[in-house]
N, CA, C and O atoms as a Tinker XYZ file with bonds, in Angstrom:
   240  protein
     1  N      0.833000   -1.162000    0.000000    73     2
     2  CA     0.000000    0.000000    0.000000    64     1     3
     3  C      0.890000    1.243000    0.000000    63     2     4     5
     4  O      1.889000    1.341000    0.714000    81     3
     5  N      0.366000    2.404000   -1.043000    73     3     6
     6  CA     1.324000    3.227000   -0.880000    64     5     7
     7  C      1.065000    4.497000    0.387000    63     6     8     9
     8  O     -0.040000    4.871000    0.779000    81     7
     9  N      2.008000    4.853000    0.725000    73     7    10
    10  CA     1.607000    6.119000    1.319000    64     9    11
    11  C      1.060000    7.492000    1.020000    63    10    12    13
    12  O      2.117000    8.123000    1.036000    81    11
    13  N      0.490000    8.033000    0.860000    73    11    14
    14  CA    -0.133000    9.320000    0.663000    64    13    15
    15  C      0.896000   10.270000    1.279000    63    14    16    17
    16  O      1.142000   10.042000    2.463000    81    15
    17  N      1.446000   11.134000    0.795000    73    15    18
    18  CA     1.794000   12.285000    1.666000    64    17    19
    19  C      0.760000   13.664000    1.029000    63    18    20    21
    20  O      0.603000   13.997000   -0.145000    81    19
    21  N      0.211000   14.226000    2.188000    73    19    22
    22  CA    -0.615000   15.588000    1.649000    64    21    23
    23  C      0.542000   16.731000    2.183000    63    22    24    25
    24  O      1.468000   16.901000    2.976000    81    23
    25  N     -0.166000   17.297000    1.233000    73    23    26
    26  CA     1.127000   18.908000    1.353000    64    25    27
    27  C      0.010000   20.111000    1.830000    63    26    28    29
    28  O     -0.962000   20.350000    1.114000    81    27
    29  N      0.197000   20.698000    2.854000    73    27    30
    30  CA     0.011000   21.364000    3.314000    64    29    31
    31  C     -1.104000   22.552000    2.530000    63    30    32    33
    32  O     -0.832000   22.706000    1.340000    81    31
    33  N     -1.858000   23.082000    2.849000    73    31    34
    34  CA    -2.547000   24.300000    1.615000    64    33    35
    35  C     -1.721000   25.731000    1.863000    63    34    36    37
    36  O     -0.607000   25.436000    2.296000    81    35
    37  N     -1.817000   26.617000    1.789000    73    35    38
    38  CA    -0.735000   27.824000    1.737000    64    37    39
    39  C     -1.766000   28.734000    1.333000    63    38    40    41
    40  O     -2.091000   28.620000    0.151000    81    39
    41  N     -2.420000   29.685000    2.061000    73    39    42
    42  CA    -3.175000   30.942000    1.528000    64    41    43
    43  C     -3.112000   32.113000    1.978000    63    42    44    45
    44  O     -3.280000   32.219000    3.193000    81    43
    45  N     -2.879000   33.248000    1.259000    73    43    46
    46  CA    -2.378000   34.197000    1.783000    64    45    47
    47  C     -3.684000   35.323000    2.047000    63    46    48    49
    48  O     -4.486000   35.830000    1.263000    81    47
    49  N     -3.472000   35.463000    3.665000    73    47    50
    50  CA    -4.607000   36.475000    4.255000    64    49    51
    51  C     -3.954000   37.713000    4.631000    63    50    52    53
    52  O     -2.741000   37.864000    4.486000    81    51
    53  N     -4.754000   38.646000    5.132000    73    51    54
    54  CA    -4.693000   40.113000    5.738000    64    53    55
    55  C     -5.630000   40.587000    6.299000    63    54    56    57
    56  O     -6.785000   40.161000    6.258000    81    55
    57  N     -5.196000   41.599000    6.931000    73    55    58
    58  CA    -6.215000   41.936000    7.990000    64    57    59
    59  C     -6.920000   43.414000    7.127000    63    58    60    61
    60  O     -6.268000   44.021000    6.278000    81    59
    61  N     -7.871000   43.680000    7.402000    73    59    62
    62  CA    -8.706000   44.729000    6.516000    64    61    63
    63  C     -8.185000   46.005000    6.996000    63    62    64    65
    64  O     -8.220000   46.349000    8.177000    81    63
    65  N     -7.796000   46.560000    6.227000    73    63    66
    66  CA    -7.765000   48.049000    6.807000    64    65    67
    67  C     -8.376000   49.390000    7.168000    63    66    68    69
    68  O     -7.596000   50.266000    7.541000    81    67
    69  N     -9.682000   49.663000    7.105000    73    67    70
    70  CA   -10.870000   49.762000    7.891000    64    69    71
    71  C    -11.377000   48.951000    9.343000    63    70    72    73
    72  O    -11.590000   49.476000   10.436000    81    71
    73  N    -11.462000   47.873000    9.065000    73    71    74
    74  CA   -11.979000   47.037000   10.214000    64    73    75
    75  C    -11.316000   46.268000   10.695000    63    74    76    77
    76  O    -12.007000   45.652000   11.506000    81    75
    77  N     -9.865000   45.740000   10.680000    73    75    78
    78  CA    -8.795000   44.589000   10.998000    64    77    79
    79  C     -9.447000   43.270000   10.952000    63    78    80    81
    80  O     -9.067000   42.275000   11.568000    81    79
    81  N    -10.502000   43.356000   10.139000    73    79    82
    82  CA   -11.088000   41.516000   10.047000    64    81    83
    83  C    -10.145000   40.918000    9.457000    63    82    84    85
    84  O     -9.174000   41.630000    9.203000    81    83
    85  N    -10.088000   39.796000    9.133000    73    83    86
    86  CA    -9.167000   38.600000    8.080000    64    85    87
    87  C    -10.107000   38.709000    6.635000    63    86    88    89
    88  O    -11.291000   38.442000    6.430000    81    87
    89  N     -9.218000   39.131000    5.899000    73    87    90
    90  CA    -9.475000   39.241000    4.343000    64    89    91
    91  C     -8.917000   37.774000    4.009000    63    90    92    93
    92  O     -7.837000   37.462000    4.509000    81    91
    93  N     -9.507000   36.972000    3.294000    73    91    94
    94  CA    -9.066000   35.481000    3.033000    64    93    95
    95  C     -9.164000   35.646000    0.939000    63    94    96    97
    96  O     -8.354000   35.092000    0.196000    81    95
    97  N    -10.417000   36.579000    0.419000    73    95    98
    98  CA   -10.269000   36.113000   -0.858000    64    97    99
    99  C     -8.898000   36.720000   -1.827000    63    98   100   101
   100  O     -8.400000   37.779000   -1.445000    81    99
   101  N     -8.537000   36.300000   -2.590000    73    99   102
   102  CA    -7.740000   37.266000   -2.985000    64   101   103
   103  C     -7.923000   38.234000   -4.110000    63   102   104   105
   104  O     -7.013000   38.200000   -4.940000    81   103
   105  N     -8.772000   38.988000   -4.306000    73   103   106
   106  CA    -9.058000   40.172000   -4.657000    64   105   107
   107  C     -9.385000   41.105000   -3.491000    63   106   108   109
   108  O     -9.445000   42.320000   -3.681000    81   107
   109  N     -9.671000   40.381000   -1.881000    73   107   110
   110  CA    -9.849000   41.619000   -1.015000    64   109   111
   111  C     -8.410000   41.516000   -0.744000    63   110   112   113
   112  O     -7.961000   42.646000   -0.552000    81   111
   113  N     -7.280000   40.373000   -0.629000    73   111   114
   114  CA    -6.088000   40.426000    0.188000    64   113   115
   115  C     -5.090000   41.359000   -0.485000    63   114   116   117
   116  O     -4.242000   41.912000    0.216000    81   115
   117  N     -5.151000   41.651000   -2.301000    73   115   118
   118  CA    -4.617000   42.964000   -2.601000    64   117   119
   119  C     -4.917000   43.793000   -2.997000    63   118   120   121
   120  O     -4.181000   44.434000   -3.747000    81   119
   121  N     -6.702000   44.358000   -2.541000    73   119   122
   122  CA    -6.870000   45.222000   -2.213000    64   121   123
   123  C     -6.649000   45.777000   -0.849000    63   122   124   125
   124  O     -6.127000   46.892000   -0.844000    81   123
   125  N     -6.894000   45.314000    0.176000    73   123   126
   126  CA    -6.563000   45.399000    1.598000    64   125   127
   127  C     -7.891000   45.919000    2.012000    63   126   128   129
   128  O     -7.866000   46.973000    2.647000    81   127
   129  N     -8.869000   45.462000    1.809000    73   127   130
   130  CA   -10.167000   45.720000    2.423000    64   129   131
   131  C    -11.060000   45.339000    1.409000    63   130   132   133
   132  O    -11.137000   45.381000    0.181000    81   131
   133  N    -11.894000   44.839000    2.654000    73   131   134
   134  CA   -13.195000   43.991000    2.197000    64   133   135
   135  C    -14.124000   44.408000    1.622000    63   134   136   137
   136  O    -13.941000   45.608000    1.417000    81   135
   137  N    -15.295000   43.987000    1.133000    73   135   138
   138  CA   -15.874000   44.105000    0.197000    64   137   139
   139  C    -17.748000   45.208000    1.369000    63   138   140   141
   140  O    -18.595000   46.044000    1.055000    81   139
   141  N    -17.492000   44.622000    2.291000    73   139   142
   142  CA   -18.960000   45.333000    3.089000    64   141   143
   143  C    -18.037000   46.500000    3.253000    63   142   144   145
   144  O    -18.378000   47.406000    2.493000    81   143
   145  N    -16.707000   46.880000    4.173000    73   143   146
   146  CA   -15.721000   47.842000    4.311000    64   145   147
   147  C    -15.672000   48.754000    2.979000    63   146   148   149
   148  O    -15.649000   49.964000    3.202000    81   147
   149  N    -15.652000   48.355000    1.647000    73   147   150
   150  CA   -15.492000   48.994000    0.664000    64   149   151
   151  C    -16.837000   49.601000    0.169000    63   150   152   153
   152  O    -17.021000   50.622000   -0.495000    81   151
   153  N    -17.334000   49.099000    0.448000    73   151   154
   154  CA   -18.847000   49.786000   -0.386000    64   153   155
   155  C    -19.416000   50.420000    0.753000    63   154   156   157
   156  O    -20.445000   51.032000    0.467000    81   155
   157  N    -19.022000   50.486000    2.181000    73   155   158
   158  CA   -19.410000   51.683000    3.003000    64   157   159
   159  C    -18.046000   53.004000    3.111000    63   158   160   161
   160  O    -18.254000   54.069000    3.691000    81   159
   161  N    -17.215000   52.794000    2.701000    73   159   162
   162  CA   -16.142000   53.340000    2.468000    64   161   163
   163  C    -16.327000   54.212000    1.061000    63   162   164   165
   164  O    -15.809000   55.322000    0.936000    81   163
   165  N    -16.997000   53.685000    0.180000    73   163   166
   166  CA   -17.822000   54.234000   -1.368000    64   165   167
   167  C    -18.481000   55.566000   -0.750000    63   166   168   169
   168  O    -18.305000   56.763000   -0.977000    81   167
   169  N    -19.486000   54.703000    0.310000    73   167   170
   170  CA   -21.052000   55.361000    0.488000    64   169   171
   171  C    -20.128000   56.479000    1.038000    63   170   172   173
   172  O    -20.189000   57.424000    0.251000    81   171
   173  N    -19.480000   56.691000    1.845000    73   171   174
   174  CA   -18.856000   58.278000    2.992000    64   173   175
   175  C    -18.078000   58.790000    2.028000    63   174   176   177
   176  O    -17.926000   59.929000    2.470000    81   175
   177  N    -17.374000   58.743000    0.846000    73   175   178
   178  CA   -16.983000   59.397000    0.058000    64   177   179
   179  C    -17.767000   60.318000   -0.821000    63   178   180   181
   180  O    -17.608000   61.482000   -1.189000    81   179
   181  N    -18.863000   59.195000   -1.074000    73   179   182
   182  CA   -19.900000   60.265000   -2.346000    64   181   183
   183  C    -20.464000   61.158000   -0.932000    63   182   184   185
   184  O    -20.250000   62.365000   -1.046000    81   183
   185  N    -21.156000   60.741000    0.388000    73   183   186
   186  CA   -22.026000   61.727000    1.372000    64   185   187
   187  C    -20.593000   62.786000    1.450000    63   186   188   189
   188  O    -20.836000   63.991000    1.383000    81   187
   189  N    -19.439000   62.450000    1.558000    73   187   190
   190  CA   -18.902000   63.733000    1.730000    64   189   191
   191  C    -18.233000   64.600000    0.474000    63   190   192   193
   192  O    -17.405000   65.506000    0.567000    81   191
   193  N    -18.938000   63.964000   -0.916000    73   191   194
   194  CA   -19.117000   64.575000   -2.006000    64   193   195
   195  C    -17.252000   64.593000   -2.936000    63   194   196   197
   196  O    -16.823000   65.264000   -3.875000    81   195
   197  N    -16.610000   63.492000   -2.052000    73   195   198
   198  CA   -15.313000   63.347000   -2.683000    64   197   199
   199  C    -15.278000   62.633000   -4.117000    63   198   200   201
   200  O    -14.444000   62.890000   -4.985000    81   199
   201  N    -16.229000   61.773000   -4.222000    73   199   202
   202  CA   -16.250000   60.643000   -5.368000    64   201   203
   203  C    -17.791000   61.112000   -6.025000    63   202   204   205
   204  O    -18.834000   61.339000   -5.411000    81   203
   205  N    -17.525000   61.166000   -7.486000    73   203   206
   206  CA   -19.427000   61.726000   -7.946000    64   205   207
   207  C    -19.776000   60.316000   -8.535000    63   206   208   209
   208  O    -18.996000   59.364000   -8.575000    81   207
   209  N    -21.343000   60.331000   -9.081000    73   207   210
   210  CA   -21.503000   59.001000   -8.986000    64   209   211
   211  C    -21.157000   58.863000  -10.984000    63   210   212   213
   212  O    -21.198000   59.797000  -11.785000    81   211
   213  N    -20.964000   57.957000  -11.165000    73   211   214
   214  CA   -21.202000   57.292000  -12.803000    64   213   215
   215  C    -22.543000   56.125000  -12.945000    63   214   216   217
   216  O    -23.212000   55.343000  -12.269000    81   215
   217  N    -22.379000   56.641000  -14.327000    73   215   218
   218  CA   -23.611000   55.465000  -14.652000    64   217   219
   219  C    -23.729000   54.525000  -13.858000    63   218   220   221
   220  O    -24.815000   54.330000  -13.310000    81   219
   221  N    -22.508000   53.630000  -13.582000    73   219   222
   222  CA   -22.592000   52.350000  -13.632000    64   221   223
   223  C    -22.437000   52.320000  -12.368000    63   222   224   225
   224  O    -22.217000   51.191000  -11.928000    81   223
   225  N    -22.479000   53.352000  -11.436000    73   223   226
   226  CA   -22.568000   52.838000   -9.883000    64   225   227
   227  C    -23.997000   53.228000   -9.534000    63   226   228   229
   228  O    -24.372000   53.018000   -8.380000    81   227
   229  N    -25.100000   53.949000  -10.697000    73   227   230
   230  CA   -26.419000   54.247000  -10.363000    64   229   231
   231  C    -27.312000   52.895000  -10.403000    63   230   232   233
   232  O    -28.253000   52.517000   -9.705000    81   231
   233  N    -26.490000   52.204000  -11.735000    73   231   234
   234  CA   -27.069000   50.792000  -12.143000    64   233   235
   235  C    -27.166000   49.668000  -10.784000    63   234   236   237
   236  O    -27.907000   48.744000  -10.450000    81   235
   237  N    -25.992000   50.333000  -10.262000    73   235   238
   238  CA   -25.799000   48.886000   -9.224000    64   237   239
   239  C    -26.499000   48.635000   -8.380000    63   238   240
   240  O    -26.311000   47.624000   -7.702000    81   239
């Protein structure tokens, strides 16, 4: 019978930078913040009139 050896998994996390949660996917791990963090991070930019809106964030 042979032996199996399993190798370990390897995934690279971070902590959010807004909220210090664990970012696990990797489109939040190089962005550095999460996805609820980012779209309330959106919302206080347009209320404090830094970011204007485009089409495609009216669509969303």
């Amino acid at each position: 019978m042979a032996a199996t050896v399993e190798q370990p998994t390897v995934r690279r996390v971070a902590h959010c930078r807004r909220c210090a949660g664990w970012l696990i996917s990797a489109g939040s791990v190089n962005a550095g913040i999460g996805p609820t963090c980012a779209a309330r991070e959106r919302a206080e930019q347009r209320a404090a009139g830094v970011v204007s809106l485009t089409l495609f964030d009216v669509a969303a």
